[in-house]
N, C-alpha and C positions, 0 to 999 in steps of 0.2 A: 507187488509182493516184495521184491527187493529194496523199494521207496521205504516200504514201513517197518521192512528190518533193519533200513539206516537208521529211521528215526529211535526203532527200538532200545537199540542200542547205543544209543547219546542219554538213552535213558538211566543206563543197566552201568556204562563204564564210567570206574572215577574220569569225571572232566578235569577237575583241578589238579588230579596227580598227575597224568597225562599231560596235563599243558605245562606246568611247573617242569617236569620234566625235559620234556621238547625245550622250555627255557633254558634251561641249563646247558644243554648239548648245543642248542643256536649261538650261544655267547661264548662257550669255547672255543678257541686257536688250536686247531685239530690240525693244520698242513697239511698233507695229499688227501686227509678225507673230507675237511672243511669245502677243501676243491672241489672235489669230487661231486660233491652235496650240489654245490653251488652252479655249476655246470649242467647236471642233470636235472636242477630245478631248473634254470635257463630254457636247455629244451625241452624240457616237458610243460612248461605253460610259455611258451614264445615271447621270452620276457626281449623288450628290444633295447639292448645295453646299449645303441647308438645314442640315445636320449640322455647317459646318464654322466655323471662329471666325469666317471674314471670307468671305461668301458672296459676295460681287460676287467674276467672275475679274478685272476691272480692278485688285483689293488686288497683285493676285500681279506681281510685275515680271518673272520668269524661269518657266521650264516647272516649273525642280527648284521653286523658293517655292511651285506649287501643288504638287507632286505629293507634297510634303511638308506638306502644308498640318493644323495642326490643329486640332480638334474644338472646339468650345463645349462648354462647361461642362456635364453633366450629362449628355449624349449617350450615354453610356457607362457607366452605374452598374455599380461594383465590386461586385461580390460578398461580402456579408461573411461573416463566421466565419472564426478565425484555420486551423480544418480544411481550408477551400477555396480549390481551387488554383483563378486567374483568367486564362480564356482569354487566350491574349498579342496576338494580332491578330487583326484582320479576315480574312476569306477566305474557303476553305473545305475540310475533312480531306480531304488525301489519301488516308495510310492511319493507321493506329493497329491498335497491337498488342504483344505481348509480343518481346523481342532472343530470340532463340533462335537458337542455337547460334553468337553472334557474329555473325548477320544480321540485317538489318532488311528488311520488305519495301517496296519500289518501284511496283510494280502486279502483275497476273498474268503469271504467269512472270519475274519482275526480283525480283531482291534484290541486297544491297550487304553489305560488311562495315561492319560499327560501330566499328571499329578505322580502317579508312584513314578513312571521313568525319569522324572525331576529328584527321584530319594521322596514323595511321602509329602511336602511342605507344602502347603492349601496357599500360602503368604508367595511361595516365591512363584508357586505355578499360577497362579490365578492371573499375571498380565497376558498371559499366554493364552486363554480361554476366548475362543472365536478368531484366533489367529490363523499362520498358515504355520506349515510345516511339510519337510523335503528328507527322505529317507536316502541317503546313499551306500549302494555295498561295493565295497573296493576287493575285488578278487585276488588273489594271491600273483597275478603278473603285473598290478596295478605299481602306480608310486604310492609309497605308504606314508607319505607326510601331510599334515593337514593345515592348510593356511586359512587366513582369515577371509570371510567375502567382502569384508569392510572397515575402517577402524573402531577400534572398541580400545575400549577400557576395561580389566577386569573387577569383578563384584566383586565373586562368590566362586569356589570348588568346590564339587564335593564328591566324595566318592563311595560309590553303595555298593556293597559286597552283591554276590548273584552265585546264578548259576554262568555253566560255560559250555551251553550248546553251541554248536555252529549258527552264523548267520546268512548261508546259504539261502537261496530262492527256494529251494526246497523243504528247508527247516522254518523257512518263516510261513512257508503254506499251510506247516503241519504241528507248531507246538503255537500252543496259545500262549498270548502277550509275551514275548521273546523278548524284545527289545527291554520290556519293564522289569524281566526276573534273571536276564545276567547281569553279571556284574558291569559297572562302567561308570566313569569319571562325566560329571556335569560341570561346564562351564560358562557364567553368566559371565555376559558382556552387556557394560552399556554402551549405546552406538548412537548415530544420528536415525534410526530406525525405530529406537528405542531399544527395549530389551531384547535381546536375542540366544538364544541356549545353544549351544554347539555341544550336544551328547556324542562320546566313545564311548560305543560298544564292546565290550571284549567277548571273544567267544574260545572256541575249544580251541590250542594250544598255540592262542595271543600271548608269548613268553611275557609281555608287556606292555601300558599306558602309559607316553609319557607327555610330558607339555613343557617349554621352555624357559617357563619360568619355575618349575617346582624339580624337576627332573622325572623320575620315575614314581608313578602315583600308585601302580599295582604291578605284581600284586605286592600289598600292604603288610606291616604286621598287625593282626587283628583281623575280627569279623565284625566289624562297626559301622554304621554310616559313620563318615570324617565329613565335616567342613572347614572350611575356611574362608572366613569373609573380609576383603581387603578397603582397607582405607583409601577415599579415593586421590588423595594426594601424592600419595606411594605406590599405590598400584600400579601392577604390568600394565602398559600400553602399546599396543598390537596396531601397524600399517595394515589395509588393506594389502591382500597378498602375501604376507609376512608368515610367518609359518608358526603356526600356536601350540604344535605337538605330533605327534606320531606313534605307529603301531607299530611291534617289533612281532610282523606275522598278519595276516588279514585280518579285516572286521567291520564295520558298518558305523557310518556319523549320522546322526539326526539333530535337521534343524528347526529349530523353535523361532515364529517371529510374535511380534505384536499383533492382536488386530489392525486391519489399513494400516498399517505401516507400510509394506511392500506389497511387489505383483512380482512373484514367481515367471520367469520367463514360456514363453506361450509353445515354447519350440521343446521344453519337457515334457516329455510320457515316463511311466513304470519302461522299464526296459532302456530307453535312451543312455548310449553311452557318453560319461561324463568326463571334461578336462581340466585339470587345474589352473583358474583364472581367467575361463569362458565365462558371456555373460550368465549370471545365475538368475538375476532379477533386475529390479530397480527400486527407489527408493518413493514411494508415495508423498509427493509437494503439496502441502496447503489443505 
């Protein structure tokens, strides 16, 4: 009963004034209350500030400087072998599994098309078709920056307006195709994999998307699919491990590969918690 008056009501309340909102108040320099915030978010999800560059919350002036906050040095050892692909965030698998038939799955009984959470483009989704793909939810104690599993090049951005329910294990049991109808920023990389898609998620009160070469992609001005499609001479080019963007507030990455291109590592399940820059896969030779 309580389950479906959560869901009900992600139904019923504005999501985008609510999260815009909470934007606003995260990005303020509030002093004893900004602390305040920051401390009691601390203890109430066991965030472990040993990990992070500047452990006192006193460093942080605003909610977003912590919630962004990054890692000391060595925290996160890379994976080497140029074969291995490098888990992109913290968190923990959704789901993972092979695209089939132009679906990817969501939880039991939920699937999505691979096509709309791509924004809608038959051209760009279609190398994706019979590929794999690896759902990540980064919980609110997580680190919230998202690095690369490998090097790439970028293509293409694009960013499709949505809805902004939560992406809770809970929400993703209970609303259909989630992932497809919030909003969230799509980024094609080409790689020695080939194509690969690295989707942000956004959900209820993600003050924001950003990525490091564009800065702040939502929210937008407008209700528009946007893209951007880059030259590849000029275009960003991203090291494995290298940090491609970040969430100002929790949310969920999905990754898109080629058919055989890769093998997803055998030691993921749904549920397995994740770390940034463990092995995530490997790259399929020949």
């Amino acid at each position: 009963m309580i389950d479906n008056l959560k869901i009900l009501l992600q139904y019923l309340l504005p999501k985008h004034l609510i999260s815009r909102l909470v934007g606003l108040l995260a990005a303020m320099e509030g002093g004893r209350l900004t602390q305040w915030l920051i401390r009691r978010f601390i203890q109430r999800y066991r965030v472990d500030m040993n990990e992070a560059q500047y452990p006192d919350p006193a460093h942080y002036l605003s909610f977003n400087d912590f919630f962004t906050r990054p890692l000391k040095d060595g925290v996160r050892p890379l994976v080497q072998g140029e074969e291995l692909l490098a888990m992109p965030v913290d968190g923990a698998i959704s789901q993972l599994a092979p695209i089939q038939q132009g679906r990817i799955i969501q939880a039991k009984g939920h699937d999505f098309s691979a096509r709309a959470l791509l924004g809608g483009d038959k051209v760009l989704a279609e190398p994706f078709m019979g590929g794999d793909f690896a759902t990540i939810y980064l919980a609110p104690r997580d680190y919230h920056r998202i690095h690369m599993p490998l090097d790439g090049v970028l293509r293409t951005m694009i960013y499709v307006p949505g809805e902004l329910f939560s992406v809770n294990p809970l929400t993703a049991e209970r609303v259909p195709e989630l992932f497809a109808r919030n909003e969230r920023v799509v980024c094609i990389f080409d790689t020695a994999a080939g194509p690969m898609a690295l989707v942000l998620v956004g959900a209820t009160i993600v003050a924001s998307i950003e990525t490091v070469w564009a800065g702040t992609i939502t929210p937008p001005v407008g209700k528009r699919v946007q893209r951007w499609d880059y030259d590849p001479a000029t275009a960003p080019r991203l090291a494995k491990g290298e940090e491609m963007g970040r969430f100002k507030l929790g949310s969920t990455v999905v990754c898109l590969f080629a058919p055989g291109r890769v093998t997803l590592s055998d030691s993921l399940r749904p549920g397995t918690p994740t770390r940034m820059g463990t092995e995530f896969g490997r790259l399929n030779r020949g």
